[in-house]
MIBAPA-676343 format. One line per 8 residues: their letters; for each residue x, y, z of C-alpha. Coordinates in nm, 4 decimals. Example, Ala and Ser with C-alpha at 12.3 -4.5 7.8 and 13.67 -1.06 7.14 Angstrom:
REM MIBAPA-676343
as	1.2300/-0.4500/0.7800 | 1.3670/-0.1060/0.7140
END
This chain:
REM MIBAPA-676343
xxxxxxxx	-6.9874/3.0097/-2.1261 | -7.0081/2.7025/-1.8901 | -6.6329/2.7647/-1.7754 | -6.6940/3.1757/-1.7344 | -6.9844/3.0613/-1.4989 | -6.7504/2.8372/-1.3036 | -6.4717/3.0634/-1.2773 | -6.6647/3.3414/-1.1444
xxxxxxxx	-6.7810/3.1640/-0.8938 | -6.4104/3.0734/-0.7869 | -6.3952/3.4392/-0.7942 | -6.6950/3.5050/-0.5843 | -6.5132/3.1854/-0.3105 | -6.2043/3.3336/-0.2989 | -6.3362/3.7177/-0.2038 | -6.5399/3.5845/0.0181
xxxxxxxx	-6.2483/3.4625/0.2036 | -6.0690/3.8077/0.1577 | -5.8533/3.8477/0.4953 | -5.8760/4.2397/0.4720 | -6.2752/4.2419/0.4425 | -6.2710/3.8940/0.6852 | -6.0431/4.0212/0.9929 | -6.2050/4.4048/1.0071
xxxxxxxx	-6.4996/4.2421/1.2059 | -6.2661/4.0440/1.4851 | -6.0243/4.2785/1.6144 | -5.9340/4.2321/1.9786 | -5.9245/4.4259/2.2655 | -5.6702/4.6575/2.2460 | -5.4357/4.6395/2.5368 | -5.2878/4.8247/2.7957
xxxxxxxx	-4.9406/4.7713/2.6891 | -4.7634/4.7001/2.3595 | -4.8698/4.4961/2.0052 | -4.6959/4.1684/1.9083 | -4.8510/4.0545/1.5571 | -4.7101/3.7160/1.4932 | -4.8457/3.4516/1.1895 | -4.7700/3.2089/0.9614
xxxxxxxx	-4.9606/3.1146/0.6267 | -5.0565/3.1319/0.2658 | -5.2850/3.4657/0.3987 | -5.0673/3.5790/0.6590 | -4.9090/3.8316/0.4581 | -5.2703/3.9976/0.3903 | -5.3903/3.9021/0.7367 | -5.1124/4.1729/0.8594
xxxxxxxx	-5.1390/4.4052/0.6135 | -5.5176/4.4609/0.7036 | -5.4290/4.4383/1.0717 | -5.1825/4.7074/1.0476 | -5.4114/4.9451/0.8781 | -5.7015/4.8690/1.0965 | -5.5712/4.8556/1.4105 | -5.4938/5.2550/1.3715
xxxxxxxx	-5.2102/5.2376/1.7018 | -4.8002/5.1087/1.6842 | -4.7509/4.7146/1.6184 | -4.4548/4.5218/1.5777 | -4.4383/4.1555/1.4823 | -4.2870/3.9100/1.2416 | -4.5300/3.6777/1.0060 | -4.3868/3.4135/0.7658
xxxxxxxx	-4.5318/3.3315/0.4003 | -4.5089/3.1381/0.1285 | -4.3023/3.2465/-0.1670 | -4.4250/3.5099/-0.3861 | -4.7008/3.5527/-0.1275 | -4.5789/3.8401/0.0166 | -4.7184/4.2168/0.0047 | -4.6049/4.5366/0.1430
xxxxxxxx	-4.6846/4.5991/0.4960 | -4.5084/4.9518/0.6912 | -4.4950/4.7738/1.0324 | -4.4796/4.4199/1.0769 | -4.2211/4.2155/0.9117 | -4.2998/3.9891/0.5900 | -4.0660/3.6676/0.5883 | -4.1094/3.4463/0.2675
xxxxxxxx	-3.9937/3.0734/0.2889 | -4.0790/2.7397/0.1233 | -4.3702/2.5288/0.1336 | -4.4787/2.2199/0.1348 | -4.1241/2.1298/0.2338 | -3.9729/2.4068/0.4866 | -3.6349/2.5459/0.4086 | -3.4086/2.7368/0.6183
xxxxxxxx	-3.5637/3.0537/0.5724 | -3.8850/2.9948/0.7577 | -3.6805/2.7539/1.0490 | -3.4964/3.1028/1.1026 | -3.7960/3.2988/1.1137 | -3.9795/3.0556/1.3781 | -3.6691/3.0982/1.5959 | -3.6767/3.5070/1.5847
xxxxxxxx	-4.0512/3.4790/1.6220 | -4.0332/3.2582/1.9571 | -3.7691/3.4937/2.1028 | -4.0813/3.7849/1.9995 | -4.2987/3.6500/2.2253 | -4.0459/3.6085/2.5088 | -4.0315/3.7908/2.8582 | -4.4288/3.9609/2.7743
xxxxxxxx	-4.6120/4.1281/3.0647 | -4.9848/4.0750/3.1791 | -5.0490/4.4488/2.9612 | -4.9514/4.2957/2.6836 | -5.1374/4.1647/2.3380 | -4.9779/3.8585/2.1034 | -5.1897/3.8620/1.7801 | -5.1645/3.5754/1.6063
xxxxxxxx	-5.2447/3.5431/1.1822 | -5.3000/3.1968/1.1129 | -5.3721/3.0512/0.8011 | -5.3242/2.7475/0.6228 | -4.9951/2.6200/0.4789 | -4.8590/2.7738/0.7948 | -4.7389/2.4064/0.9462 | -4.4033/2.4075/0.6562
xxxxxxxx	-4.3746/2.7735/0.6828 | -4.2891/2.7739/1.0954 | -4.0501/2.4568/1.1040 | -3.8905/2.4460/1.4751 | -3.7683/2.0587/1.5035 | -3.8210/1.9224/1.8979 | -3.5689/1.8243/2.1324 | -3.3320/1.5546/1.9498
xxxxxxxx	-3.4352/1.6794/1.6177 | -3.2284/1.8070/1.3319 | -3.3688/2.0632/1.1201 | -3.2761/1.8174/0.8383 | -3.4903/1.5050/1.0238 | -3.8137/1.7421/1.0321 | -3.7653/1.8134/0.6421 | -3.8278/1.4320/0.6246
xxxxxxxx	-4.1076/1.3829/0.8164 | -4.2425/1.6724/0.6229 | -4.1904/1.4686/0.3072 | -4.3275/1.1366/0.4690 | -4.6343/1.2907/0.5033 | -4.7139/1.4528/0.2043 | -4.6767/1.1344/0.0615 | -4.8595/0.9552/0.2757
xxxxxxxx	-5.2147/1.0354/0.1633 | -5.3333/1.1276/0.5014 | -5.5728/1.4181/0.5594 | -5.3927/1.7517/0.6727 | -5.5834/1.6988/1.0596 | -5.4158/1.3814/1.0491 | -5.0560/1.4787/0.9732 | -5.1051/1.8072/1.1649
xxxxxxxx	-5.1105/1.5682/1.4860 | -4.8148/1.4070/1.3917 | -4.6628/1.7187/1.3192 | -4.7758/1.8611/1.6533 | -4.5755/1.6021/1.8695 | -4.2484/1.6827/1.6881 | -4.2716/2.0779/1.7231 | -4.0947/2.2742/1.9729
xxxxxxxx	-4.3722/2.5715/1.8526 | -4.6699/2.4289/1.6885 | -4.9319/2.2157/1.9602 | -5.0019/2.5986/2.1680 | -4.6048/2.6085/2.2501 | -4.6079/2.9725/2.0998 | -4.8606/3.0964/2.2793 | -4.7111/2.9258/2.5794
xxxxxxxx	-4.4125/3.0930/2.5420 | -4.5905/3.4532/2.5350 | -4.7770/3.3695/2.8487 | -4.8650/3.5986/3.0301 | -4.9300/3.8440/2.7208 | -5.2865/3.7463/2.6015 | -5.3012/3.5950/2.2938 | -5.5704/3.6517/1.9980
xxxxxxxx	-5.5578/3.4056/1.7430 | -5.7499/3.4978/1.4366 | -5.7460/3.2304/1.2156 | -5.8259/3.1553/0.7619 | -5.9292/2.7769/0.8249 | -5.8166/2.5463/0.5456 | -5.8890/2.2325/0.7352 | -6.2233/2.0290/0.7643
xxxxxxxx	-6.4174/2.1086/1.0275 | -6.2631/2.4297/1.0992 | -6.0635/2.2759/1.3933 | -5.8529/2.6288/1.5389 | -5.5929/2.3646/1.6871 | -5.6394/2.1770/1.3470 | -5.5059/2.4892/1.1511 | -5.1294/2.5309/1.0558
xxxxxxxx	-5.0481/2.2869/1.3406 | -5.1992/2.5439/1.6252 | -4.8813/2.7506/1.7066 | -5.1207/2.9178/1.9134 | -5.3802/2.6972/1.9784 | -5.3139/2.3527/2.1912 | -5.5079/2.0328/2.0943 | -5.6259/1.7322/2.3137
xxxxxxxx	-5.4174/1.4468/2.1526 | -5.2081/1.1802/2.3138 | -4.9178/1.0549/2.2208 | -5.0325/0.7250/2.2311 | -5.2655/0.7995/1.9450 | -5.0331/0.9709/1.7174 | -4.7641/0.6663/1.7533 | -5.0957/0.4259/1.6185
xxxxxxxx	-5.1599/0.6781/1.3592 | -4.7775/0.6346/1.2284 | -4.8117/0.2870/1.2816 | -5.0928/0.2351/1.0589 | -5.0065/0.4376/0.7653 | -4.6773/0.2623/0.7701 | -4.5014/0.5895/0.8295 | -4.0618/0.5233/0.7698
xxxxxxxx	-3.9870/0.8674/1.0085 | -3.6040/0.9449/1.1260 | -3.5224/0.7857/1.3855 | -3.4917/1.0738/1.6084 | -3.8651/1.1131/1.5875 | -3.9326/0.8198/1.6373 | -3.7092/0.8093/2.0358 | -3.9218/1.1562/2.0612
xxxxxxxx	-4.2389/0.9949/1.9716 | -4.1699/0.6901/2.2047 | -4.0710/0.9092/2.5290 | -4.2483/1.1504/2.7222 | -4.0580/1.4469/2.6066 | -4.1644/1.7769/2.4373 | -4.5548/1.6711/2.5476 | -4.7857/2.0278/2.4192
xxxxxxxx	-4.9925/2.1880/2.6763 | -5.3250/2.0781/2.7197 | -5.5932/2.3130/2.6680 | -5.6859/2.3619/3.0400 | -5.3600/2.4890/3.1061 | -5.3549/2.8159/3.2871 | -5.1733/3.0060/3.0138 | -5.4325/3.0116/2.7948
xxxxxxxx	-5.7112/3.0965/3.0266 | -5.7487/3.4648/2.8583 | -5.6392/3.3865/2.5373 | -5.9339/3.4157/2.2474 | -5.9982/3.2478/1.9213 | -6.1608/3.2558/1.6227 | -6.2496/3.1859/1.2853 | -6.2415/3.4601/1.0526
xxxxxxxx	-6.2798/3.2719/0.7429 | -6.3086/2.9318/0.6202 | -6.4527/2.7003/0.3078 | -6.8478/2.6983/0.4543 | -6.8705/3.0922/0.3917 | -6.7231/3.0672/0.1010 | -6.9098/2.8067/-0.0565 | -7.2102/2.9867/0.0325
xxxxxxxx	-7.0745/3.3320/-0.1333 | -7.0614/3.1039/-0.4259 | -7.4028/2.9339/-0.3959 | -7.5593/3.3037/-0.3929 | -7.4076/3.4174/-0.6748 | -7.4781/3.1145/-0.9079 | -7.8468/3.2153/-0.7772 | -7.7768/3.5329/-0.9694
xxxxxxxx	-7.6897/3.3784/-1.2354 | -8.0188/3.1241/-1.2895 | -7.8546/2.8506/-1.1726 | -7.9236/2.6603/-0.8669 | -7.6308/2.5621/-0.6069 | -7.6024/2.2384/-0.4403 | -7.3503/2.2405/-0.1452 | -7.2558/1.8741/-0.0849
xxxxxxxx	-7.0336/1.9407/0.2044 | -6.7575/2.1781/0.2838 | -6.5558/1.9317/0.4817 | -6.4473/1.6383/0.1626 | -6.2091/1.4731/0.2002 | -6.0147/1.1181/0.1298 | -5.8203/1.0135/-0.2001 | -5.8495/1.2836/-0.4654
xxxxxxxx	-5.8942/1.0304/-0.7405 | -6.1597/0.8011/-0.5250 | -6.3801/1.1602/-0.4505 | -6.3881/1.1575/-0.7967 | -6.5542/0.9163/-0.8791 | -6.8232/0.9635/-0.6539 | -6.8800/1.3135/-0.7750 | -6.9128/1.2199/-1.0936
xxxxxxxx	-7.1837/0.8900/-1.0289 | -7.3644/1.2018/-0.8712 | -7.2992/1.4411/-1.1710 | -7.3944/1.1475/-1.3923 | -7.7405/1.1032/-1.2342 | -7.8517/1.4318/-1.2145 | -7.7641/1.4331/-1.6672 | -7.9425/1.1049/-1.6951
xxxxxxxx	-8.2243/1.0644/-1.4312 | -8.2607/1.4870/-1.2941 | -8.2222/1.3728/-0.9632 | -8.1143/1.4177/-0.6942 | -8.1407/1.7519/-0.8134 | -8.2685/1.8534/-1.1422 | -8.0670/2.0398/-1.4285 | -7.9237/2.3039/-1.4405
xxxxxxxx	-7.7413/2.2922/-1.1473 | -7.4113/2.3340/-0.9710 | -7.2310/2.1121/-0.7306 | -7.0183/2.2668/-0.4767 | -6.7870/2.1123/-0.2206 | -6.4911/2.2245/-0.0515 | -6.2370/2.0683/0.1842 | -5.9306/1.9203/0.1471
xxxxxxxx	-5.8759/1.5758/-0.0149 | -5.5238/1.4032/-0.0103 | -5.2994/1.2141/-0.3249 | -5.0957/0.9088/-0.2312 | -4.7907/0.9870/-0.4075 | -4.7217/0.6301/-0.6130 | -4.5665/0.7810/-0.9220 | -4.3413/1.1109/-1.0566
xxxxxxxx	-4.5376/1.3169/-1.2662 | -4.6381/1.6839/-1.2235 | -4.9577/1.7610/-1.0464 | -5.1633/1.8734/-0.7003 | -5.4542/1.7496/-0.5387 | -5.6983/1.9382/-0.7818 | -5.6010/1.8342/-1.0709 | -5.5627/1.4694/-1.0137
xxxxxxxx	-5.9536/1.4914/-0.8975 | -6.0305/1.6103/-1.2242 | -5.8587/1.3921/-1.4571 | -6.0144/1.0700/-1.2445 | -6.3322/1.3281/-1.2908 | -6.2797/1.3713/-1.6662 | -6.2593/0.9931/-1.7372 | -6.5614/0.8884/-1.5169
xxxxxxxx	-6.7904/1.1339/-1.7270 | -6.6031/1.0836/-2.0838 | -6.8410/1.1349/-2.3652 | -7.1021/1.2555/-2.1888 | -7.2265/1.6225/-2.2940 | -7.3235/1.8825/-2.0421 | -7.1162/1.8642/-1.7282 | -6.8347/2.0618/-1.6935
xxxxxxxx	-6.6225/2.1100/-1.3769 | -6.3480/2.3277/-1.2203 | -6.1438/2.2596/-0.9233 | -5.9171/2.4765/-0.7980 | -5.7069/2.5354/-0.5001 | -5.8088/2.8484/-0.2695 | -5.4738/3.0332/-0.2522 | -5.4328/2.9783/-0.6096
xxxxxxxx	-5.1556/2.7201/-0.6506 | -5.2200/2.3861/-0.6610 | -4.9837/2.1138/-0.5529 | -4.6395/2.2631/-0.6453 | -4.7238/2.4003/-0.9974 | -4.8009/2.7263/-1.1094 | -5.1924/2.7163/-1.1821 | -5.4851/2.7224/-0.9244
xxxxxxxx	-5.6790/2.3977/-1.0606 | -5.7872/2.2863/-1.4016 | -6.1194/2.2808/-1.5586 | -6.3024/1.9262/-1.6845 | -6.5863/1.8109/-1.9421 | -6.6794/1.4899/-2.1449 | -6.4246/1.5922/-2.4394 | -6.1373/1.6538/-2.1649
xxxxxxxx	-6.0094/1.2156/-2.1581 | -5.9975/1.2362/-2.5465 | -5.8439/1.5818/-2.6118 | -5.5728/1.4261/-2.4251 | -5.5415/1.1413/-2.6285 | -5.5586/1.3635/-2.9340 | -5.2272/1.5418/-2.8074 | -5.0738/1.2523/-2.6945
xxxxxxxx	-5.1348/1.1970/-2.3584 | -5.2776/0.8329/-2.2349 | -5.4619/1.0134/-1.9226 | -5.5096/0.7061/-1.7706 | -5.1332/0.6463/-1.7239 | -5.0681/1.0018/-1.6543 | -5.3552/0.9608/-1.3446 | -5.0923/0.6232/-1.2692
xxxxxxxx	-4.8342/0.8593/-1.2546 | -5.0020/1.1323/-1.0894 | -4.8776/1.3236/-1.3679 | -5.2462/1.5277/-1.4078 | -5.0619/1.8801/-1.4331 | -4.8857/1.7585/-1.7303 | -5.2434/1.5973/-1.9004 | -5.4512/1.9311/-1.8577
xxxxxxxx	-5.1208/2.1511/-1.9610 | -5.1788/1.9610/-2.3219 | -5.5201/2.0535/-2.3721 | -5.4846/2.4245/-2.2392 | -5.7302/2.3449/-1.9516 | -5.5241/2.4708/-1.6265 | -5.6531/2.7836/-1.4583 | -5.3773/2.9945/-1.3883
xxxxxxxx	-5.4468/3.2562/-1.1416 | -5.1266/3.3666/-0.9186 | -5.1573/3.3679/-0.5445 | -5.4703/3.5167/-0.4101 | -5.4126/3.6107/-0.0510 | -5.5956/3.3539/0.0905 | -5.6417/2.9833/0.1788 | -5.9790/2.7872/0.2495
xxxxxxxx	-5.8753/2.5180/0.0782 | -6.0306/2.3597/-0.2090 | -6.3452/2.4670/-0.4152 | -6.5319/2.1733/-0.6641 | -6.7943/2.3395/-0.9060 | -6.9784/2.1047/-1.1131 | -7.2229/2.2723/-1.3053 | -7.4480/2.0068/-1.5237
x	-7.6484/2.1781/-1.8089
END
């Protein structure tokens, strides 16, 4: 019963963030000239698939998805390649789709999809780079533990199309950017790495950044990092004077689709923020100490009630196990509320794969730490080894939903009875 309630309002998140239903409101200007529809995302597919049936006049264009992400569109091309790590599939797609928006006229329109996951789906190293040296960095950052903003900065410096360079290169076609956000704070520049949308960074902060965290990058970009080559646009730069952006659909609307429709249900909705983020495991355990005070003490909010968050939290890779960012919140999640009756939790990924497994998230009660033991998993050393995909897999608790068309990120329910 408790796990119907929070799937359906993963259901309820997810449509909310439908890119047909989101991007009919936000069509451009149409333009005196010709239609370029360009994109890159876990939504992209479905971003140009409603475009194309909305926009009711010829397009052309070239988008890039994940794997099995796809759908069939009549017009603009559908290009599947790898993420989190890019493969060669989307580097040649980001090369066709620069050469796209080459040699545009004033008439003309670039439409740009843009959704999240889009920064390993349109891999275009910089000057010096190999194709094989951005493939690391890639990797050095996913297991880095930094928040996506963070490593989209770093990843911005390195591009020769991400950091506004696309849109650069279409000038002077205007360019409308519509954008799924799956970053905190619904940044435009933020999302994907801003192919189309240039940021105000320095150099000089993204070499501290590296520094910090302890980065080991190739060496290549680390000479590109340390010269004054490949620098994005700024976002005063003429080129993008007529260009538009915006927002279309991101983790606040969605949370609050969700917080309606547990309304519905008798239950009241508590959104703690749709912007979480920080070590998966360490937002754990200050969800629970929340969950836990509202079962003991009905406060700050009294029972029955659901807790909903979104954002995007992070999972310093120290072991080998199986597992995304989801699930590794919940099994720090299930063993901060162990024995106790009454709360049960989902979290799931947005675009319905979570980390590099098959399932969307995993669901989480007070049985969940001793289940595991029952079937012979120690979940404390499996959360050692981040190795949480393999802990819920044993107790049948992953939620398996195939990809939905859409990315806002994640989505924490916590309903306590």
């Amino acid at each position: 019963m408790d796990r119907a309630l929070l799937q359906d309002l993963f259901r309820t998140a997810v449509a909310a963030a439908d890119p047909g239903r989101a991007i009919a409101a936000h069509l451009p200007e149409k333009p005196a000239g010709k239609t370029i529809v360009v994109g890159a995302g876990k939504a992209s597919a479905q971003m140009a698939r409603a475009f194309e049936q909305l926009w009711g006049e010829p397009v052309s264009g070239l988008v890039v998805t994940r794997y099995g992400h796809a759908v069939p569109t009549t017009q603009i091309e559908i290009v599947e390649a790898s993420h989190p790590v890019p493969d060669e599939s989307g580097y040649l797609a980001a090369r066709r789709m620069m050469a796209k928006v080459h040699g545009l006229s004033h008439d003309d329109l670039v439409v740009a999809l843009i959704s999240g996951g889009g920064s390993a789906l349109l891999p275009s190293p910089g000057p010096g780079l190999s194709f094989e040296d951005e493939q690391a960095v890639t990797r050095a950052l996913l297991a880095s533990g930094m928040p996506i903003g963070v490593m989209n900065l770093i990843r911005n410096e390195i591009s020769a199309i991400k950091g506004g360079r696309l849109a650069a290169l279409a000038s002077p076609a205007r360019v409308a950017t519509l954008i799924v956000s799956d970053v905190a704070g619904d940044d435009p520049a933020l999302v994907a790495s801003g192919p189309t949308v240039p940021i105000a960074s320095s150099r000089a902060e993204v070499r501290h950044l590296i520094s910090l965290h302890g980065l080991d990058l190739p060496p290549a970009a680390i000479a590109l990092l340390a010269s004054h080559d490949n620098e994005p646009p700024r976002p005063d730069d003429p080129r993008f004077a007529d260009n538009t952006v915006r927002i279309i659909a991101s983790s606040a609307l969605s949370l609050e689709a969700a917080a309606q429709h547990a309304a519905l249900r008798g239950v009241t909705a508590h959104i703690l923020s749709d912007s979480v983020e920080g070590e998966a495991r360490d937002v754990a355990q200050v969800m629970a100490a929340i969950a836990r005070e509202v079962d003991l003490r009905n406060r700050p909010f009294t029972r029955p009630a659901v807790l909903l968050s979104g954002g995007e939290t992070t999972v310093t890779v120290r072991g080998k196990g199986k597992g995304g960012r989801n699930a590794e919140f919940l099994l720090a999640f299930a063993l901060a509320i162990e024995g106790i009756d009454g709360i049960t939790a989902l979290a799931a990924d947005t675009d319905g794969i979570d980390g590099s497994e098959d399932n969307a998230g995993a669901f989480a009660d007070g049985s969940s730490a001793s289940r595991m033991r029952a079937a012979g998993i120690d979940p404390r050393s499996a959360l050692a080894n981040n190795d949480a995909w393999t802990a819920f897999h044993a107790v049948g608790d992953l939620l398996v939903t195939g990809p939905t068309g859409t990315n806002v990120n994640d989505f924490r329910a916590i309903l306590v009875r």
